[in-house]
C-alpha positions in Angstrom: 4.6 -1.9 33.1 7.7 -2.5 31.5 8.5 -4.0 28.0 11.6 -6.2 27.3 12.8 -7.0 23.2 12.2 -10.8 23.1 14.2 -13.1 20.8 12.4 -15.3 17.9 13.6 -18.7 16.7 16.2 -17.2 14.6 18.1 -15.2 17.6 16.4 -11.6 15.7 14.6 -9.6 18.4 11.2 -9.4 17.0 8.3 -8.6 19.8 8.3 -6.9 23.1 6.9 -8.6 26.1 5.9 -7.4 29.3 9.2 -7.9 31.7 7.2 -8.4 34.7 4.9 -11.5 33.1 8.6 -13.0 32.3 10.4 -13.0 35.3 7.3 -13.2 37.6 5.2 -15.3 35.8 0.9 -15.1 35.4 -0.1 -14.4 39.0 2.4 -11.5 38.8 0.7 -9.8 35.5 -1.2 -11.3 32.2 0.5 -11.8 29.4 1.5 -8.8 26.7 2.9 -8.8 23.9 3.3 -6.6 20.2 5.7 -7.3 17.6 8.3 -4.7 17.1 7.2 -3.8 13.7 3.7 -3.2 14.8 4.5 -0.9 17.8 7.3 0.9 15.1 4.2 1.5 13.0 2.1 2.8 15.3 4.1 5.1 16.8 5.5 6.4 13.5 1.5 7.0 12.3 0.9 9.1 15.6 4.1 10.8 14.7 3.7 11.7 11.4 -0.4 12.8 12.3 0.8 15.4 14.9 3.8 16.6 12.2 1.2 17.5 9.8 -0.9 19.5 12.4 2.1 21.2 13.6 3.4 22.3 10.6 0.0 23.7 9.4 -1.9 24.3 12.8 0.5 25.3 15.1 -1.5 27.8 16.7 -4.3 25.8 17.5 -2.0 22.7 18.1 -0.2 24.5 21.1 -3.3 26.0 22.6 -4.8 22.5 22.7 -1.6 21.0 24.2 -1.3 23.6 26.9 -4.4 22.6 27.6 -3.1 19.3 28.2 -0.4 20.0 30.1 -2.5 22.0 32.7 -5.3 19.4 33.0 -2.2 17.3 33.7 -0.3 19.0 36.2 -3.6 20.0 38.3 -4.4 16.5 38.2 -0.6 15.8 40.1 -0.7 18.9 42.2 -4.2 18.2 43.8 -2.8 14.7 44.4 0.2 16.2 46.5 -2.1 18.9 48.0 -4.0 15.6 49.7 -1.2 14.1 50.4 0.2 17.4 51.8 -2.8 17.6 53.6 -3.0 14.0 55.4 1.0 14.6 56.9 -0.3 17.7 58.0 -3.0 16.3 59.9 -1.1 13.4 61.4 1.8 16.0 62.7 -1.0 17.9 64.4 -2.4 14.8 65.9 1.0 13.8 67.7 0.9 17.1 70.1 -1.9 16.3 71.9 -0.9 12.2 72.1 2.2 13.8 73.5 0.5 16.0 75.9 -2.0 12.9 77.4 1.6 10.9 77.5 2.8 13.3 79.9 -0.1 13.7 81.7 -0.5 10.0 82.4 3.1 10.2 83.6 2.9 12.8 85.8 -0.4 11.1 87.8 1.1 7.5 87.8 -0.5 6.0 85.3 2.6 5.1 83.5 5.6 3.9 84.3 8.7 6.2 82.9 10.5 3.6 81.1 7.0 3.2 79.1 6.5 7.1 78.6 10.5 7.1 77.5 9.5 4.4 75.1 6.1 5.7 73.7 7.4 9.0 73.6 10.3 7.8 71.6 7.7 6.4 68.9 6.3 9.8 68.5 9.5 11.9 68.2 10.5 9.4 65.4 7.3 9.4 63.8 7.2 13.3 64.1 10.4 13.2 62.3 9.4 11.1 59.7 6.5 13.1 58.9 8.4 16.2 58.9 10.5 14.6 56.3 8.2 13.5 54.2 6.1 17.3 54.5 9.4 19.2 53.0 9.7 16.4 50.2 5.8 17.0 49.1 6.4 20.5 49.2 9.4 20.3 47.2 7.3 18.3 45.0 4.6 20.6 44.9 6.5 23.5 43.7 8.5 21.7 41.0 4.7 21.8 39.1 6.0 24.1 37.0 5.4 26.1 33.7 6.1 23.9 30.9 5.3 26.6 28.1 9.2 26.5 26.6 9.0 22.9 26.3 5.6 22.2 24.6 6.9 25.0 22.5 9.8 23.0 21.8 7.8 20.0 21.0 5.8 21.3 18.8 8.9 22.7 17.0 10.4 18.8 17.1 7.1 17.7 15.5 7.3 20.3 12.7 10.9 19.6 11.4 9.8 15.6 11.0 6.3 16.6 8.7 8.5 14.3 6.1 9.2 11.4 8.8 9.7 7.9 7.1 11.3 5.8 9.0 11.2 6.0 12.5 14.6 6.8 14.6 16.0 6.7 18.5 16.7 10.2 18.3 13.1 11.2 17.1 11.5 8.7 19.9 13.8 10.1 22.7 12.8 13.8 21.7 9.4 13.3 21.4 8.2 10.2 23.4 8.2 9.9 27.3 7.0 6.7 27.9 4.5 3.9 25.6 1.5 1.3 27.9 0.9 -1.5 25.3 -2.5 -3.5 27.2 -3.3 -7.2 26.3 -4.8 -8.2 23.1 -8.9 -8.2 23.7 -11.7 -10.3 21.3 -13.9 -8.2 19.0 -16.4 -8.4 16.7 -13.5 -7.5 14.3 -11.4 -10.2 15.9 -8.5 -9.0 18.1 -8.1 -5.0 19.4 -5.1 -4.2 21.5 -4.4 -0.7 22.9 -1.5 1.4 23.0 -1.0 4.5 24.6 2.1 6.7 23.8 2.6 9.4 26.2 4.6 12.7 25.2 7.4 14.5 26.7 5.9 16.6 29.1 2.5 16.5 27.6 1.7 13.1 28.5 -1.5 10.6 26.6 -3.1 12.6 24.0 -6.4 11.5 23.4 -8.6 11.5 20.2 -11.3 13.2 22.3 -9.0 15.8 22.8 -8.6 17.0 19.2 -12.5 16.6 18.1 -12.3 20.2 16.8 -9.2 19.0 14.8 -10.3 16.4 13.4 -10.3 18.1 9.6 -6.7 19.0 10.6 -5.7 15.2 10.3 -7.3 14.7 7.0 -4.8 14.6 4.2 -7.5 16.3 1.9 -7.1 19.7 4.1 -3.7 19.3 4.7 -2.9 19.1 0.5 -5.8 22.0 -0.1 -3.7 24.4 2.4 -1.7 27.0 0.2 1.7 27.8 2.0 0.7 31.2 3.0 -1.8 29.8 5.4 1.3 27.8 6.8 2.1 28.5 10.3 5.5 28.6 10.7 
């Protein structure tokens, strides 16, 4: 889903909105919407949170997030495998369609403007498949090793442990893409969820941190002495 700066009274863009509810309209997607300053905030806080673990925890921050990343990229690489798999399967099935074809045409039972024309439909089909196998194997070996760049990241997150104000350059660096989800009732009133997916990390979940959880408390984080820094 897509999000597009919307426009208040005054002509200031103040909210996003989902694109696809504007120009498609409600059958096309629900309504969605957060105001600029809220989504700024947000992301800023999960910013600043992973800063402070980086610069202190950077060691256990980067085995956790290489964690991540392989959970991740076996999740994508068994999807290709399957689809790998069904292509596979389909190409073997056209030989022996072919073979029954020709079989039928040799012992009359087709005509050979028919068997020109079935036969025809297969070779494209074959082709197609063909195609489509060297693209998911392309696919499957670009699953790569993204050690260097969560490295990198968590370098990124250390040099912003002061971060204020958030800034394109710090959002491009560090942030791949953002889901904002509609606005639902609660006993507190209204929740809505956001999900902010990292540059080659992807959606880091609180349930993926449970054993750094004292990491994010500002308490530990002041009582640390800079020897214990990692840096």
């Amino acid at each position: 889903m897509t999000f597009q700066l919307a426009k208040n009274k005054t002509g200031e863009y103040a909210r996003y909105r989902c694109s696809t509810y504007s120009n498609q309209g409600k059958t096309a997607c629900s309504f969605h919407a957060i105001s600029e300053a809220e989504l700024k905030l947000i992301v800023l806080s999960e910013i600043q949170k992973f800063s402070k673990i980086a610069v202190n925890y950077a060691g256990a921050l980067l085995e956790k997030l290489f964690e991540i990343n392989d959970r991740m990229k076996s999740r994508s690489g068994m999807l290709i495998e399957k689809q790998l798999q069904k292509v596979e399967r389909e190409l073997q099935g056209i030989v022996p369609k072919t073979d029954a074809l020709l079989e039928q045409l040799l012992n009359g039972n087709v005509s050979e403007a028919m068997f020109k024309k079935l036969m025809s439909g297969y070779e494209v089909k074959q082709e197609q498949l063909s195609k489509k196998r060297i693209d998911l194997k392309a696919k499957l070996s670009s699953v790569r090793d993204d050690t260097g760049h969560i490295q990198d990241i968590v370098e990124k997150f250390k040099v912003r442990n002061y971060i204020e104000t958030l800034d394109r350059e710090t959002v491009v660096e560090l942030i791949d893409h953002i889901e904002v989800f509609k606005k639902e009732k609660a006993d507190i009133g209204y929740i809505q969820r956001i999900d902010i997916y990292f540059n080659f990390i992807g959606k880091i979940d609180d349930a993926d941190f449970e054993n750094l959880q004292d990491y994010m408390s500002d308490k530990v984080i002041k009582d640390i002495s800079p020897k214990e820094q990692v840096g």
